[in-house]
C-alpha positions as CSV (number, residue, x, y, z in Angstrom):
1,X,17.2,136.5,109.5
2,X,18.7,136.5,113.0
3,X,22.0,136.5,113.9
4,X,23.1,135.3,116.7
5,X,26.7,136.8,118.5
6,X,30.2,134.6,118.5
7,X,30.3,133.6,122.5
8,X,34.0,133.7,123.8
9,X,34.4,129.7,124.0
10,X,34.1,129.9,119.6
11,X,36.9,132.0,119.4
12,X,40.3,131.1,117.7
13,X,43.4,130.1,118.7
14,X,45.9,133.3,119.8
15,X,49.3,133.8,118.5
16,X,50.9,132.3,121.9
17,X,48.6,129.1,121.7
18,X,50.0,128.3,118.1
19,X,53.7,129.2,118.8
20,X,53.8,126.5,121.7
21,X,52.3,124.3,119.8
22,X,54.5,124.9,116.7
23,X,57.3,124.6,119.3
24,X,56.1,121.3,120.5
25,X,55.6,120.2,117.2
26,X,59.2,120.7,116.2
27,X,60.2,118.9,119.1
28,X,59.1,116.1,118.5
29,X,59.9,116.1,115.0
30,X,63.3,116.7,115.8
31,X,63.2,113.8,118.1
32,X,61.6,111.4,115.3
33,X,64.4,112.3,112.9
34,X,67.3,111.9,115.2
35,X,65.7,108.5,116.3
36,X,65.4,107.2,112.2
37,X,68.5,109.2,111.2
38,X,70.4,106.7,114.2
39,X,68.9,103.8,113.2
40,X,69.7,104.9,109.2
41,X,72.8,105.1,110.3
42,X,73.3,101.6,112.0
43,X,71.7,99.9,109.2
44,X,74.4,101.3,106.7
45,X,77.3,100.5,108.9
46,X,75.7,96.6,109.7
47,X,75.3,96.4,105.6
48,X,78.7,97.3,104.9
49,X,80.1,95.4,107.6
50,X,78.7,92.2,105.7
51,X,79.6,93.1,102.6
52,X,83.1,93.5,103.7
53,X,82.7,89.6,105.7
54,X,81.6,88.6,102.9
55,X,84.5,90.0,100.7
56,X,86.6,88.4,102.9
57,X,84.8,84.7,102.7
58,X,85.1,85.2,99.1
59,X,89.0,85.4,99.3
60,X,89.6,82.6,102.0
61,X,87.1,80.5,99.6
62,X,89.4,81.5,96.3
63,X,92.5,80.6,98.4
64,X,91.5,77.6,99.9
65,X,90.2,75.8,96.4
66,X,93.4,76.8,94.9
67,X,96.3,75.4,97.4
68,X,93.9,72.1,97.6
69,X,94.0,71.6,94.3
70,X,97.6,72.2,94.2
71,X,99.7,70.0,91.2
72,X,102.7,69.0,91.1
73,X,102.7,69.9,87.6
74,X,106.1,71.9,86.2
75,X,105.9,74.6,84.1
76,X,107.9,76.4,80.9
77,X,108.3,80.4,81.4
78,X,108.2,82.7,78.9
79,X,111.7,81.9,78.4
80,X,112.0,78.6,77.9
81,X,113.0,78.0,81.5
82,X,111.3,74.9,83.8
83,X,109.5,76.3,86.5
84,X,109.0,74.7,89.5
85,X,105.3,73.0,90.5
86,X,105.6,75.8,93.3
87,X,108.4,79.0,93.7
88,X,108.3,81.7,95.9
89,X,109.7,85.5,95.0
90,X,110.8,86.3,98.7
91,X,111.3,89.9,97.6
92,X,107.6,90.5,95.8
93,X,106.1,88.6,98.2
94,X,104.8,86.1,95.4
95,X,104.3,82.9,95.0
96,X,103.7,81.0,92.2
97,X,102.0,77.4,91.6
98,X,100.1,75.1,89.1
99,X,96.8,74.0,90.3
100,X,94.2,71.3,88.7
101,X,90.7,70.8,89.0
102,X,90.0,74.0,86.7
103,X,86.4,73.8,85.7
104,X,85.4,74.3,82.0
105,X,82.0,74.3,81.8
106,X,82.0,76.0,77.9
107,X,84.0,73.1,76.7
108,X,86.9,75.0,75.6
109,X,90.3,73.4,74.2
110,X,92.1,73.7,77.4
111,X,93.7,71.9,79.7
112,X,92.0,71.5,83.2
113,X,95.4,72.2,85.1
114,X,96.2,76.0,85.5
115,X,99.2,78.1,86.5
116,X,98.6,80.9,89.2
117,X,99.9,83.3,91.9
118,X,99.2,85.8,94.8
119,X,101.2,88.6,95.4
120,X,100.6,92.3,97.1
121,X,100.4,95.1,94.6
122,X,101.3,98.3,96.1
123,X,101.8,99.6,92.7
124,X,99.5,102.8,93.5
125,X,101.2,103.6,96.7
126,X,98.4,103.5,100.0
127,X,95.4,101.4,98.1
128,X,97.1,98.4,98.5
129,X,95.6,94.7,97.7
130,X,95.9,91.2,97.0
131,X,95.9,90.2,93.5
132,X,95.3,86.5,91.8
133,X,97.4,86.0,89.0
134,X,96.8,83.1,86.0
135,X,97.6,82.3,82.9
136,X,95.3,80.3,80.2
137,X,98.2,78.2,79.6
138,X,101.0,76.2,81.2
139,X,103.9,76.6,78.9
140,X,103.9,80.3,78.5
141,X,105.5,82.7,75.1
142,X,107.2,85.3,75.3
143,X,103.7,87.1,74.4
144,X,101.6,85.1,77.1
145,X,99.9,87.9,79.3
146,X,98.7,87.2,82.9
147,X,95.8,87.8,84.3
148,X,95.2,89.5,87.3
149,X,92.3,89.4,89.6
150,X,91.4,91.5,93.1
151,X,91.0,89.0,95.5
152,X,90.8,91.7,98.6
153,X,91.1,95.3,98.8
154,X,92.4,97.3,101.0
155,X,95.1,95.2,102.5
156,X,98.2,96.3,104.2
157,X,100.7,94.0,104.1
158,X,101.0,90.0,103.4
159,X,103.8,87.7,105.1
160,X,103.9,83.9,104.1
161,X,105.5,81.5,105.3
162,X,105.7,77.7,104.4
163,X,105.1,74.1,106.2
164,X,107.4,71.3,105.1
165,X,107.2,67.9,105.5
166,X,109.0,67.9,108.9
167,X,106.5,70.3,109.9
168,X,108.8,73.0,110.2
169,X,107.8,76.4,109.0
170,X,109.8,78.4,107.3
171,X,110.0,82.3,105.6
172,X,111.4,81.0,102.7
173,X,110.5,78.2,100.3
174,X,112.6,75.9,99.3
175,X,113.6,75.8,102.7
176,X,117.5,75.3,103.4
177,X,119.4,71.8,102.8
178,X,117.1,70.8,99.8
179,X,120.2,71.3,97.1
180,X,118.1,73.6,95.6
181,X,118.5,77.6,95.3
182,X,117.1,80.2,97.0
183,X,115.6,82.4,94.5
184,X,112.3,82.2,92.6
185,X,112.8,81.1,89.0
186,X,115.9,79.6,89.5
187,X,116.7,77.0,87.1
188,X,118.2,74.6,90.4
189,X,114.9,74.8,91.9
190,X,113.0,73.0,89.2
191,X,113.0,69.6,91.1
192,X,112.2,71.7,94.8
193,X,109.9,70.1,97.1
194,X,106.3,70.9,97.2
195,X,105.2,72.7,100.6
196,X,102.9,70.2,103.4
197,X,100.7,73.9,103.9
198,X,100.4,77.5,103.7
199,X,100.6,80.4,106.2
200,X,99.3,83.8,105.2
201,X,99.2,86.5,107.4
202,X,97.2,89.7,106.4
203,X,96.9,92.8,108.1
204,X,93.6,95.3,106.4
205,X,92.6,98.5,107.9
206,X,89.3,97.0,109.2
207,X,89.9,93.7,110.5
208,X,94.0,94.2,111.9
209,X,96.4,91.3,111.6
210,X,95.3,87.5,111.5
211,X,95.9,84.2,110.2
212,X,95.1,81.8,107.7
213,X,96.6,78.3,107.5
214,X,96.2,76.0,104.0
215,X,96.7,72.6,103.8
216,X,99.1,72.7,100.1
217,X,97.6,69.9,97.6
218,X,95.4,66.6,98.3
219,X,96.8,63.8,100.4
220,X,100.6,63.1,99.1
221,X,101.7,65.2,96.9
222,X,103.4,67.7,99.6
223,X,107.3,67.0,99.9
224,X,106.9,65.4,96.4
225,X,109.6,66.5,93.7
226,X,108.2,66.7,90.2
227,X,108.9,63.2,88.3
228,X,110.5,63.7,84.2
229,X,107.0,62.7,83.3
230,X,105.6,66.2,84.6
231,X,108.7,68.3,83.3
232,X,107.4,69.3,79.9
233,X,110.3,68.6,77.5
234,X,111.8,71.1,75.3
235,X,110.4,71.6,72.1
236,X,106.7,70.8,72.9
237,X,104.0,73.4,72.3
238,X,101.7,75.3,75.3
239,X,98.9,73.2,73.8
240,X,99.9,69.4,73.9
241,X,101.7,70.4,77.1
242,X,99.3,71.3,79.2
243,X,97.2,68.4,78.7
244,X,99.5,66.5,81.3
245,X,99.8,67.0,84.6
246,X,98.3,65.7,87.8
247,X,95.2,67.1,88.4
248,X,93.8,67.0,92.0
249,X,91.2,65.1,92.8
């Protein structure tokens, strides 16, 4: 058998021929992973950004179904006391109303009229946010526990303030000259007017400061004072009472 010799153009690659190479190679794989790593990047910061919108569109949408549905519907407190159809707490930032149009799709023994709130709960000092509060019954006991829901987290800071039916706003509800008191729960304010709408100014780390305006029950019931046939009389129990009511169409 003959064997024939290597001729030079068979040879191999040298050292320096597979360093450059090497060297290109990382280049460009350097290049490829900053490229994805960028657009990893812009993809995670778009998602969030939605999800965040769209935490927000949930809120405005909880918000806006409850002050439309607004009742002028007076409530007993855990005391006995009448509440008002709607009170504000000026120093929690809270406010307090009876709604209608509360869906019960399981058929339970409840009315469809429900009592809730908003307020800011800076209870865990920075990781502030605003909470839905409701009951599952009008006329409260002593033992009737809220309910509290996370509407929007983080938020800094809330500020209200309250349309009446001389379209004037005003920081604090009842406003002034309606011979009712000034604080939330007071037993004078159980006849106080029911606000035309709804300011609500939020400021979140994300987003800043801005607006949201509601308009505060259907068609004729702002400015309204709850009638005796909506104050539930004394004596009567949660059940029976909170099957009156208006309920908002």
């Amino acid at each position: 058998m003959t064997r024939h010799p290597r001729s030079a153009g068979a040879a191999g690659f040298t050292l320096l021929e597979l360093m450059v190479v090497i060297l290109v190679f990382g280049i460009f794989a350097a290049m490829a992973y900053g490229g994805l790593n960028t657009v990893l990047n812009t993809r995670n910061r778009v998602e969030s950004a939605l999800a965040r919108t769209a935490e927000y569109q949930r809120a405005y949408l909880r918000l806006r179904t409850d002050f439309a549905n607004a009742s002028s519907r007076t409530i007993l407190n855990g005391d006995g006391d009448v509440q008002p159809a709607f009170g504000y707490d000026s120093y929690y930032k809270r406010i307090e109303f009876t709604r209608g149009g509360w869906s019960n799709p399981t058929l339970l023994p409840r009315a469809t009229i429900e009592r809730v709130g908003y307020f800011l709960d800076d209870t865990k000092g920075d990781d502030k946010k605003l909470v839905r509060r409701s009951w599952r019954v009008l006329d409260r006991a002593p033992q009737t526990q809220p309910i509290d829901e996370t509407i929007l987290d983080p938020v800094d800071s809330v500020k209200w303030r309250f349309l009446d039916s001389n379209q004037q706003l005003s920081d604090s509800w009842p406003p002034s000259g309606t011979g009712t008191g000034q604080g939330f729960g007071s037993t004078s304010n159980q006849n106080a007017p029911i606000p035309a709408g709804i300011e609500l100014t939020m400021t979140t780390p994300d987003w800043g400061e801005f607006r949201l305006v509601f308009r505060f029950g259907p068609e004729g019931i702002s400015g309204t004072q709850p009638g005796s046939t909506t104050t539930p009389a004394t004596g009567t129990t949660p059940a029976s009472a909170t099957t009156t009511g208006t309920a908002a169409q």
